[in-house]
DRENDO-1510 file (C-alpha; in Angstrom, 1 decimal, always signed):
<recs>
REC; n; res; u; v; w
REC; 1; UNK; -114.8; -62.7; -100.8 .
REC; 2; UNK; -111.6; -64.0; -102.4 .
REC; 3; UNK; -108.2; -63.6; -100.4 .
REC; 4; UNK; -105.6; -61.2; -101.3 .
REC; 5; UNK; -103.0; -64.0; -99.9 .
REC; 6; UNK; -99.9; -64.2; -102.2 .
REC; 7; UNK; -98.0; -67.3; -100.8 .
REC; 8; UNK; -99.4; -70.0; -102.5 .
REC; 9; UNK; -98.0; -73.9; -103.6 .
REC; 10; UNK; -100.4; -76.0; -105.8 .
REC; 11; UNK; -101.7; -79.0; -104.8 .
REC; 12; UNK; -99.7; -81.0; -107.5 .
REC; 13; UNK; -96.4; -79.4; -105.4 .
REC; 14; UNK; -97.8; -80.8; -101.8 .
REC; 15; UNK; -98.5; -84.1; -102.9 .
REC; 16; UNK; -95.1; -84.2; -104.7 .
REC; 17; UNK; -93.7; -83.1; -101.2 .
REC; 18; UNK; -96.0; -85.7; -99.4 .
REC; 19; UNK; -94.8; -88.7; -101.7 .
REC; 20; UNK; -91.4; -87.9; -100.9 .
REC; 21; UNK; -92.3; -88.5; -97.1 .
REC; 22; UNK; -91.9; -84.8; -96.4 .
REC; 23; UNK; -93.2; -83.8; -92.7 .
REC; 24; UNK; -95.8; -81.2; -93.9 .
REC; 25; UNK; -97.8; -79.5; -91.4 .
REC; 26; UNK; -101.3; -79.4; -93.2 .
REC; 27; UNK; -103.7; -77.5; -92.0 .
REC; 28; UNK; -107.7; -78.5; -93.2 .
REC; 29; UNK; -110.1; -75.1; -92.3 .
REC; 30; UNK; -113.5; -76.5; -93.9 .
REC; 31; UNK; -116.3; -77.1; -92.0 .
REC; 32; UNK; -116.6; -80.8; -90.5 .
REC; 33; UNK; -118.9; -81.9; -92.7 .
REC; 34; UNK; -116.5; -81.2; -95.9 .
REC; 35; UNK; -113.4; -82.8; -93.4 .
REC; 36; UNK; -115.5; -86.3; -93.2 .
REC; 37; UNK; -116.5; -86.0; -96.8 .
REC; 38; UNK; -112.2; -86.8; -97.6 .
REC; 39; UNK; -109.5; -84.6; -96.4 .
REC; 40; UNK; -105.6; -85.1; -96.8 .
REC; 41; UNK; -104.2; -87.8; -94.5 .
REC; 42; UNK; -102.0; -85.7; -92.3 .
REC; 43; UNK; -103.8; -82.6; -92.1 .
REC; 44; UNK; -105.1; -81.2; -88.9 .
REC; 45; UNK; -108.4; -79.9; -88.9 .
REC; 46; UNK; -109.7; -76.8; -87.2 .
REC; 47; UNK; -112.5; -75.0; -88.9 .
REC; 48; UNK; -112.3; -71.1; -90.0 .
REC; 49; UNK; -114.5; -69.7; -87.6 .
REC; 50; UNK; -112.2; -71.4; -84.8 .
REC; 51; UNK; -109.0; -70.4; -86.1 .
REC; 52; UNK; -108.9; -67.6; -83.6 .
REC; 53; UNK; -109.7; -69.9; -80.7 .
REC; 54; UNK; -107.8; -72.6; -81.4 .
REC; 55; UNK; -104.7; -71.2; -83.6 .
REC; 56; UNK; -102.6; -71.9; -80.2 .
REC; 57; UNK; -102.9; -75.3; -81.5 .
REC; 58; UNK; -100.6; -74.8; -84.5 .
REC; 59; UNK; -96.7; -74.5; -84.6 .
REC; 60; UNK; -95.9; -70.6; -85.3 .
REC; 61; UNK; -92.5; -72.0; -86.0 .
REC; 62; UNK; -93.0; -74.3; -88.9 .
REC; 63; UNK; -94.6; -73.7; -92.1 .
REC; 64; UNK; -98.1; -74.6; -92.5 .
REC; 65; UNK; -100.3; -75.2; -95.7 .
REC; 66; UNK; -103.8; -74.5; -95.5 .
REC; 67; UNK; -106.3; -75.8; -97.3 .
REC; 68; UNK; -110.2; -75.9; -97.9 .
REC; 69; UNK; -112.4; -76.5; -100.8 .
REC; 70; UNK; -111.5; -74.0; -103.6 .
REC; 71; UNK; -108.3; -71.8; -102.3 .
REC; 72; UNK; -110.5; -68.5; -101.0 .
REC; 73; UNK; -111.4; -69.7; -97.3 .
REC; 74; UNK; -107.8; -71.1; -96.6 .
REC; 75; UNK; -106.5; -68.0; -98.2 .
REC; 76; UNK; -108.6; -65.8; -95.2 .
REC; 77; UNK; -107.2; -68.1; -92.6 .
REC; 78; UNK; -103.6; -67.2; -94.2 .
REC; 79; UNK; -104.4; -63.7; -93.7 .
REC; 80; UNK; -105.4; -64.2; -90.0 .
REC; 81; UNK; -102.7; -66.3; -89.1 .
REC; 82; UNK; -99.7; -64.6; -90.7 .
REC; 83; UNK; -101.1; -61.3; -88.9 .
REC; 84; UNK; -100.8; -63.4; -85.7 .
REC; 85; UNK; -97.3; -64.3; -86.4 .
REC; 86; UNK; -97.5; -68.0; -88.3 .
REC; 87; UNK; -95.3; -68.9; -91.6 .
REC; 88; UNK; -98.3; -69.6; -94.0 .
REC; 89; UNK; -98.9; -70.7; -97.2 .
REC; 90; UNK; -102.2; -71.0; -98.6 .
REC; 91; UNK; -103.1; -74.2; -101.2 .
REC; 92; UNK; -104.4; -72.5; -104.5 .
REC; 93; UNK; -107.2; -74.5; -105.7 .
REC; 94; UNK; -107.7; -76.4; -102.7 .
REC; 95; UNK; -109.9; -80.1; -102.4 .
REC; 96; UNK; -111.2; -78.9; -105.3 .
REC; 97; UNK; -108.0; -79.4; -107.4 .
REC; 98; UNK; -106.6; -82.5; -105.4 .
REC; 99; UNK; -105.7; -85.1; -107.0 .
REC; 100; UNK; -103.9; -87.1; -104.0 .
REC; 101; UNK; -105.1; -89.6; -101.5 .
REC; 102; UNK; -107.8; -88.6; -99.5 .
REC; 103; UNK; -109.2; -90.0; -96.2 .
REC; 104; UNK; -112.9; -90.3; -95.1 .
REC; 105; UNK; -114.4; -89.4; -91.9 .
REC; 106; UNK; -113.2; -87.9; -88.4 .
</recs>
């Protein structure tokens, strides 16, 4: 089912932000076998279903992007997360529309 998340920066915009050396805290929610398959260099991964587990991992104080395959699974995560206190914003379009550098495996 497709988020009703309204924060939202195209991918075009975070690759703009990453070439300019920005410090962007990325967060990756696919499953691991999408990760390995090419995810964005500084992103962190933590799949959806662990999010509540592991969100303790993630800074609630800085603003984090999350991404996935198409925009609908990182827009669920944004949901979760900004209930739970974290500045969010979700990546419209996701892998899917990425046109940056990617890298392979763990």
């Amino acid at each position: 089912m497709a988020s009703k998340y309204s924060k939202e920066m195209m991918p075009e915009d975070v690759q703009r932000r990453l070439e300019h050396e920005e410090k962007l805290n990325i967060l990756d929610v696919r499953e691991s076998n999408e990760w390995e398959s090419g995810h964005i260099r500084s992103a962190k991964h933590i799949p959806l279903g662990f999010i509540g587990e592991r969100h303790n991992e993630l800074d609630p104080q800085r603003e984090i992007i999350v991404v996935c395959r198409s925009g609908n699974r990182s827009g669920l995560a944004c949901e979760h997360l900004e209930s739970l206190g974290y500045k969010v914003v979700n990546m419209a379009g996701g892998m899917l529309e990425w046109t940056g550098d990617i890298e392979f495996g763990k």
